[in-house]
C-alpha positions in Angstrom: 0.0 0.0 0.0 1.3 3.4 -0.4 2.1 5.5 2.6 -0.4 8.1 2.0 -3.9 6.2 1.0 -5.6 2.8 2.3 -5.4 1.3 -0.9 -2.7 -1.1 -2.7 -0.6 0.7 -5.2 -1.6 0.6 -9.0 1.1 0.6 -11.5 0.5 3.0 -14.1 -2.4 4.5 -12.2 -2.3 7.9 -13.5 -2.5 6.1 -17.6 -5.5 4.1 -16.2 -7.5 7.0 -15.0 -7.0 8.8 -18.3 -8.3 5.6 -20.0 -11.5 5.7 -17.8 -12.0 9.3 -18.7 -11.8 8.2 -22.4 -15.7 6.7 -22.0 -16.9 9.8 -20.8 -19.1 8.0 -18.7 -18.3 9.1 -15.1 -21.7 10.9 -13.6 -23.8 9.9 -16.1 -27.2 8.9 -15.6 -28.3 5.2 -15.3 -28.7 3.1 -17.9 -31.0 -0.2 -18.4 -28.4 -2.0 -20.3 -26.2 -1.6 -17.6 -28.7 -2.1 -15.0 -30.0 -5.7 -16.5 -26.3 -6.6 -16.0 -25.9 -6.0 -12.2 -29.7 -7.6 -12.0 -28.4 -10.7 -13.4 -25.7 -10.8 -11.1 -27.4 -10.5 -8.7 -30.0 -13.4 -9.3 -27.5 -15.5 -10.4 -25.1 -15.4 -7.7 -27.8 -14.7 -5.3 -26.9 -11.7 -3.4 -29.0 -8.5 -2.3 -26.4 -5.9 -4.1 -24.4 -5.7 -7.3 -22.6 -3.4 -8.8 -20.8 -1.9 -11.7 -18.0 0.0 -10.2 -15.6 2.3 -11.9 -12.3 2.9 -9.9 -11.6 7.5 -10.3 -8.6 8.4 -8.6 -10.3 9.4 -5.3 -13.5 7.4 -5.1 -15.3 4.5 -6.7 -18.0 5.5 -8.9 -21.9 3.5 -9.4 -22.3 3.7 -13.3 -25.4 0.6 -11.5 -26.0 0.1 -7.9 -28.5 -2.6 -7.7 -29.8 -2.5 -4.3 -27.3 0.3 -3.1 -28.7 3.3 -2.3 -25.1 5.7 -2.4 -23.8 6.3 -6.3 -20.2 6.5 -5.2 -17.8 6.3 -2.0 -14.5 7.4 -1.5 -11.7 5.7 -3.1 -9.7 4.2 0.5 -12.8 2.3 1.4 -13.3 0.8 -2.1 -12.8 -3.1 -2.3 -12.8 -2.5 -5.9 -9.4 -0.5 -5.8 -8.3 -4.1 -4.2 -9.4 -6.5 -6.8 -8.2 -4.1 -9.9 -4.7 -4.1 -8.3 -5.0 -8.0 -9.5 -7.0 -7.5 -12.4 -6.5 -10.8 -14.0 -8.2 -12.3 -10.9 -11.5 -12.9 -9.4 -11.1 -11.0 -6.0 -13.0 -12.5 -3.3 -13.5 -11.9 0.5 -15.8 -14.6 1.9 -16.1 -12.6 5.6 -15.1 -9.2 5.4 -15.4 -8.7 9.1 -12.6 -11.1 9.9 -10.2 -9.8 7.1 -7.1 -7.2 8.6 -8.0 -5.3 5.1 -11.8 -4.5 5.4 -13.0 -5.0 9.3 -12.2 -1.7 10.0 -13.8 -0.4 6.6 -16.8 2.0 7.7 -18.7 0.1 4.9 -18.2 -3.1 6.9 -19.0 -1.4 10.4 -21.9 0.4 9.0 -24.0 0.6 5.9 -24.4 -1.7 3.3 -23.0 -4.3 6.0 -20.8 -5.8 4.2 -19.4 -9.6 5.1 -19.2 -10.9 1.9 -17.6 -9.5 -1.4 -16.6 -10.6 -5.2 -15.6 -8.5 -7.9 -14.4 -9.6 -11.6 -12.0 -6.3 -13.2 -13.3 -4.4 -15.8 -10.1 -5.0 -18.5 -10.6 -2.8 -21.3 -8.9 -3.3 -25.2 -5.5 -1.6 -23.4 -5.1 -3.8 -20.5 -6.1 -1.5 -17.6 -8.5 -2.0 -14.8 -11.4 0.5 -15.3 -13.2 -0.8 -12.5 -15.2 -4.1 -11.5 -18.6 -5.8 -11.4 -19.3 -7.2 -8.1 -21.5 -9.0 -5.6 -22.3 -8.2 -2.1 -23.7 -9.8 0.8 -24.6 -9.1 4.5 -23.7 -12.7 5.4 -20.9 -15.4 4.6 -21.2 -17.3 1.5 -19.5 -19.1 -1.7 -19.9 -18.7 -4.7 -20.4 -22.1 -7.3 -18.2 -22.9 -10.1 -21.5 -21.9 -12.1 -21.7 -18.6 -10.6 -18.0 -17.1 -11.1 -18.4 -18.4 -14.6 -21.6 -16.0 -14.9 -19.8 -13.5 -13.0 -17.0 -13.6 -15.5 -19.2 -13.9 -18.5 -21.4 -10.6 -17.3 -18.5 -8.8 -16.5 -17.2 -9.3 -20.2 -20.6 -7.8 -21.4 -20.1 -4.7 -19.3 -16.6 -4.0 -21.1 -18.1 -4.6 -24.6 -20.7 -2.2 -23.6 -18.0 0.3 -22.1 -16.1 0.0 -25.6 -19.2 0.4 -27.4 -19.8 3.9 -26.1 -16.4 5.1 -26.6 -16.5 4.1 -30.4 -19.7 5.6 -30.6 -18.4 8.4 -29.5 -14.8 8.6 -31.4 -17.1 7.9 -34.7 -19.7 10.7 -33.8 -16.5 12.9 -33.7 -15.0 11.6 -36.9 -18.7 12.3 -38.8 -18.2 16.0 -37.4 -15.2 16.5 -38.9 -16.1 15.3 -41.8 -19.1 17.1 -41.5 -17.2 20.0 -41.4 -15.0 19.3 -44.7 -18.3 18.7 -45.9 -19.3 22.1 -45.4 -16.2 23.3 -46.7 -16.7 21.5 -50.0 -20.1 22.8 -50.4 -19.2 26.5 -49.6 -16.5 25.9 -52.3 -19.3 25.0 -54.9 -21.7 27.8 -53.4 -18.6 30.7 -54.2 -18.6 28.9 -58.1 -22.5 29.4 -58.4 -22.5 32.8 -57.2 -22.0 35.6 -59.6 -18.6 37.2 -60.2 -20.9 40.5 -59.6 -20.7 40.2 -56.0 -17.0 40.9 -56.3 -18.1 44.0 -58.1 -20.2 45.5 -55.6 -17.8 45.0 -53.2 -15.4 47.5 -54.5 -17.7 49.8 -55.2 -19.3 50.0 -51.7 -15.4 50.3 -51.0 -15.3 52.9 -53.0 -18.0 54.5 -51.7 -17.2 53.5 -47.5 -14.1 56.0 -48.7 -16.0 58.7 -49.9 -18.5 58.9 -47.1 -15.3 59.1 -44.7 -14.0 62.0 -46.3 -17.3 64.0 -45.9 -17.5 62.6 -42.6 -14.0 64.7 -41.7 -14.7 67.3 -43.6 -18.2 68.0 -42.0 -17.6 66.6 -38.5 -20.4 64.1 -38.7 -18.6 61.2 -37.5 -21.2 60.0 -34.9 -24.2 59.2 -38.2 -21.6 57.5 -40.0 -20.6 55.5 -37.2 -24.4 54.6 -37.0 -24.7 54.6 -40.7 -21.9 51.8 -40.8 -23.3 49.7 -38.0 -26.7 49.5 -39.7 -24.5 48.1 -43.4 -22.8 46.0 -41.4 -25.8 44.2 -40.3 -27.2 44.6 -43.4 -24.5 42.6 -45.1 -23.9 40.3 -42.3 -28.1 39.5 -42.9 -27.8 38.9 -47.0 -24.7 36.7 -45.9 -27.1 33.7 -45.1 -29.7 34.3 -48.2 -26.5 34.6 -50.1 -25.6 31.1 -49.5 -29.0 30.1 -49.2 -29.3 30.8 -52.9 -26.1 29.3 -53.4 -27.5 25.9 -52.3 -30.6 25.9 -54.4 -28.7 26.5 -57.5 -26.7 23.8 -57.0 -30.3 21.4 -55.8 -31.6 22.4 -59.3 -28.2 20.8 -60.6 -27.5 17.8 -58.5 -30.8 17.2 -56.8 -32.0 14.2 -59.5 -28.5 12.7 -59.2 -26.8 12.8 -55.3 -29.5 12.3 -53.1 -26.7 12.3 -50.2 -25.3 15.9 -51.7 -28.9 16.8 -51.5 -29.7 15.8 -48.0 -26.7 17.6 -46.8 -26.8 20.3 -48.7 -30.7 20.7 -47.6 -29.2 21.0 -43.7 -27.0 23.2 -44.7 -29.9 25.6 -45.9 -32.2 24.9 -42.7 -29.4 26.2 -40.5 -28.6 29.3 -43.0 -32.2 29.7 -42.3 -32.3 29.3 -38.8 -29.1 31.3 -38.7 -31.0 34.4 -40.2 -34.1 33.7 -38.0 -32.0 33.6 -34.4 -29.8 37.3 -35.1 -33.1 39.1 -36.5 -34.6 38.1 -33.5 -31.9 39.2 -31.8 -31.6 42.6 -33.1 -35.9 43.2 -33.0 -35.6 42.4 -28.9 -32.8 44.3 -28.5 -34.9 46.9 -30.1 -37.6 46.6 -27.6 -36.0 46.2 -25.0 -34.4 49.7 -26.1 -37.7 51.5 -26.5 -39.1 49.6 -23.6 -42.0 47.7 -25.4 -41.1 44.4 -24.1 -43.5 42.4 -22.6 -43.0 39.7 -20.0 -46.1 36.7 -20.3 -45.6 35.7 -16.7 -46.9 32.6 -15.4 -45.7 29.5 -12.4 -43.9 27.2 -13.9 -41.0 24.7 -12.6 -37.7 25.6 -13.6 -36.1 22.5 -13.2 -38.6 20.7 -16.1 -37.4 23.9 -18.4 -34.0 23.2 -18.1 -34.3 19.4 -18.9 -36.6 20.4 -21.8 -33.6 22.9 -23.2 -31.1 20.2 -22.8 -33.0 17.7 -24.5 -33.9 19.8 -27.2 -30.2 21.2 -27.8 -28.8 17.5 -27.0 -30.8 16.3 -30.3 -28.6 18.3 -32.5 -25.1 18.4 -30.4 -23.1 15.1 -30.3 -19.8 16.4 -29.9 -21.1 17.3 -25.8 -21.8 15.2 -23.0 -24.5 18.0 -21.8 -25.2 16.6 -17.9 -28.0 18.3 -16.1 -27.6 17.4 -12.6 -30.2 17.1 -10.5 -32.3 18.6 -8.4 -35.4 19.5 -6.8 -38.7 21.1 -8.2 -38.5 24.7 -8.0 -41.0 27.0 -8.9 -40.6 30.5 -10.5 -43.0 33.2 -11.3 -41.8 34.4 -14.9 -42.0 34.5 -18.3 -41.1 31.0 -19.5 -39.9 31.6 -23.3 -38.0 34.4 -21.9 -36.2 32.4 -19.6 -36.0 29.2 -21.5 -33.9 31.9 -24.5 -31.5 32.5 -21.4 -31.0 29.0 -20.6 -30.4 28.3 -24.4 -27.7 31.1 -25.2 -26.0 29.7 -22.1 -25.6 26.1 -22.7 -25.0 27.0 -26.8 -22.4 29.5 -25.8 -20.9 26.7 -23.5 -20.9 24.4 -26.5 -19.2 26.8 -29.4 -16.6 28.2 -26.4 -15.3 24.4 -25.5 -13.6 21.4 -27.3 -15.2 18.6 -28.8 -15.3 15.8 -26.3 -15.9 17.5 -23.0 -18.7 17.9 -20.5 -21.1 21.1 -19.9 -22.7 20.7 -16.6 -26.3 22.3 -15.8 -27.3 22.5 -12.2 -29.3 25.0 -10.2 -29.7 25.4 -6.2 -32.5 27.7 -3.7 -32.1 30.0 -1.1 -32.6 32.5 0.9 -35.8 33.3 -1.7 -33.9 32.8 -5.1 -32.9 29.8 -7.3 -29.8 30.0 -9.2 -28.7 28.3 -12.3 -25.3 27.6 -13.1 -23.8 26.7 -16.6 -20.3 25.2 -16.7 -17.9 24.5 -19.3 -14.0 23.2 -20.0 -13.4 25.3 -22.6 -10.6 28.5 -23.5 -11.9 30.8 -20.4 -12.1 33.9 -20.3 -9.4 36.8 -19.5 -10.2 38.9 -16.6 -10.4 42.1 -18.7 -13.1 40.9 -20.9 -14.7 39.2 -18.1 -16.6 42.4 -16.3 -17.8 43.5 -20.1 -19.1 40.7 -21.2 -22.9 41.5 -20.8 -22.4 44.8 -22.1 -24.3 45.3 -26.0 -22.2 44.3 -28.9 -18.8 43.6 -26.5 -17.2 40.0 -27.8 -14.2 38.6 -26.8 -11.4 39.2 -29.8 -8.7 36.3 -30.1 -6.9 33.6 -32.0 -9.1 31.2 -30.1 -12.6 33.1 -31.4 -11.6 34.5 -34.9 -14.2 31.7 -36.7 -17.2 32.0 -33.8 -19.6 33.7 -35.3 -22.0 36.3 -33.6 -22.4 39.6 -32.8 -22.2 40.4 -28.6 -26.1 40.7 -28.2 -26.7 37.3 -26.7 -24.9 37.6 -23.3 -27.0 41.2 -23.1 -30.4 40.2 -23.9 -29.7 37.2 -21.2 -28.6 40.2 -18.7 -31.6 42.5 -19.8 -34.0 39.6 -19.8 -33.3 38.4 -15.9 -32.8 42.0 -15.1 -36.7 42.9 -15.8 -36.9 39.6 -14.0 -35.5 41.2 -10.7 -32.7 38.5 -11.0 -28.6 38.6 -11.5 -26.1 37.5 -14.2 -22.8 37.2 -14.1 -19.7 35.1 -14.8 -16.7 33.6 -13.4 -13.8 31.9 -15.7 -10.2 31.1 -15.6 -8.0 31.2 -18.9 -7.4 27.4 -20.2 -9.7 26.0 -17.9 -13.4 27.0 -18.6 -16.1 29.2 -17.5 -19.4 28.9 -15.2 -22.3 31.3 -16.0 -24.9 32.0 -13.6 -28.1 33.8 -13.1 -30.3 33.7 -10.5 -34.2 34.7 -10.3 -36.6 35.1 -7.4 -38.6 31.8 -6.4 -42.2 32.2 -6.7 
């Protein structure tokens, strides 16, 4: 054992871990294909608890916990982190309260009780010992010849499965990349289509941008052409999408009777040019109202909790390059407009999703007191620096950097989410650090 921690030392330990972290399956919800495993286990070697147990580097983890009520413990009382130490073995303690290892284990002096314990490793395609699945008794016992066979067996089915998710998961990432060349290729085709005109107009509203500068010094009006070029540069950023819009249906006339594949992706393509346009003129009309104060809030009581899951599971049927985890909690109850607040919730998560790298988690979880509930977004992605932190929810203010050159918007989410839970009586605001990620929250009154 080492000197430091009540568990025997694991060579390589730090490489296993890693390899766990690969599934991306660590405080995710349960799952019945995981959960018929531990049940046959547990009716086949006839014991009131099974488990599928993954081994972190400071507690055991309950991907199933058949007839356990706790979803994790800490790593020094785990009898997991004894059998994976061996993980070519079946590890077996027939009486736990006799063996110098475990009768002094809080889970043997207390609850679950335990006396009697087996657990086959988890071996995964690179030879480490994720974890184990194991039986557990309150009392003495064996187990057949029959039953470690079925122990083995299951425990097999429970790697395949782990594996399974993992090369769903490296393939859903290889179909977004090549998603993305896709794109590519098709904005390649959509520049061919277009008219060489467009390169015309551009220098002439050069041309032109020059001119209007000039008069600008000369008269002193610098303050309407600042307005005058905001309201262009929406302009053209709005014909960007219809632009390539266009683009694609030329090239449907062309290829629609011979690539039905080209013409199912190219047809996605134009639903989310579409839904690109939709999303900032929307933006720009409530910015707009909220400016000239004609927004209206449709209030009603409603449960913020069920919103959030309904957000997630919406966004989660479109984003597979996230593990989105809403933890949970609660029912809480809010007095408030529920559109409104689901928009908030929305821009959050999507902003957690185009500021972090493929692969990792965004966690969702909210908490009461004293009067208000407050939900937190969290991310792993670039972070944020400290100067661009406290201007974040001001209008049109985005971040400028290597790491956001190709994100597209223009600096009105973050406000609107600030305006809208201001009018709420609520609070946003923001805490980040550089290379490590960022947690949005906002908090509103209960009802």
């Amino acid at each position: 054992m080492t000197e430091d921690k009540k568990y025997p030392f694991i060579k390589d330990d730090d490489s296993r871990i890693a390899a766990l972290h690969s599934y991306h399956i660590l405080d995710t919800a349960e799952e019945k294909d995981f959960d018929d495993l531990t049940t046959l286990a547990s009716v086949i070697c006839q014991t009131p608890i099974a488990l599928v147990s993954l081994v972190d580097k400071d507690r055991q983890w309950f991907k199933s916990h058949k007839g356990l009520a706790a979803t994790e413990t800490p790593r020094e009382y785990s009898f997991c982190a004894h059998g994976i130490a061996k993980p070519g073995e079946l590890f077996i303690v027939p009486d736990a309260t006799t063996d110098d290892r475990f009768k002094d284990n809080p889970l043997v002096t207390g609850y679950p009780d335990i006396v009697f314990y087996a657990g086959k490793p988890l071996i995964n395609n690179q030879g480490f010992a994720l974890g184990s699945l194991c039986v557990i008794d309150q009392q003495k016992r064996e187990l057949s010849a029959e039953q470690i066979n079925a122990l083995t067996v299951l425990a097999k089915q429970v790697t395949d499965k782990l594996e399974l998710r993992r090369k769903l998961i490296e393939i859903t990432a290889t179909e977004k990349k090549q998603a993305m060349l896709n794109e590519e290729l098709i904005a390649a085709n959509v520049k061919l289509v277009l008219s060489n005109d467009q390169l015309e107009q551009t220098n002439h509203e050069l041309s032109t941008t020059q001119l209007k500068l000039q008069q600008a010094v000369e008269t002193g009006n610098l303050e309407e052409l600042r307005k005058n070029d905001f309201i262009g540069m929406i302009s053209h950023e709005l014909k960007t999408p219809l632009t390539s819009l266009s683009g694609y249906i030329q090239l449907l006339q062309t290829k629609a009777k011979t690539d039905d594949k080209f013409t199912s992706l190219a047809l996605g393509k134009s639903g989310l040019q579409v839904k690109k346009m939709i999303t900032m003129i929307t933006g720009f009309l409530n910015v707009s109202r909220l400016e000239s104060g004609k927004i209206v809030l449709h209030k009603q009581t409603f449960r913020l909790d069920e919103l959030i899951e309904n957000v997630i599971e919406d966004i989660s049927l479109t984003e597979l390059g996230h593990v989105i985890i809403n933890e949970p909690c609660v029912p809480i109850y809010v007095d408030a407009d529920l559109d409104k607040i689901g928009n908030v919730i929305s821009n959050l998560v999507s902003n957690a999703i185009k500021y972090s790298p493929n692969g990792t988690d965004i966690r969702i979880h909210c908490t009461s007191t004293e009067g208000m509930v407050q939900v937190s977004v969290e991310d792993k992605g670039m972070g944020i620096a400290p100067a661009d932190l406290e201007h974040l929810f001001e209008r049109y203010y985005r971040v400028e950097g290597e790491h956001t050159q190709l994100i597209s918007g223009f600096g009105i989410g973050l406000y609107l989410c600030a305006e809208i839970v201001g009018i709420h009586k609520g609070r946003i605001w923001a805490e980040s650090t550089v290379g490590q990620g960022s947690t949005f929250h906002f908090s509103l009154p209960l009802a």
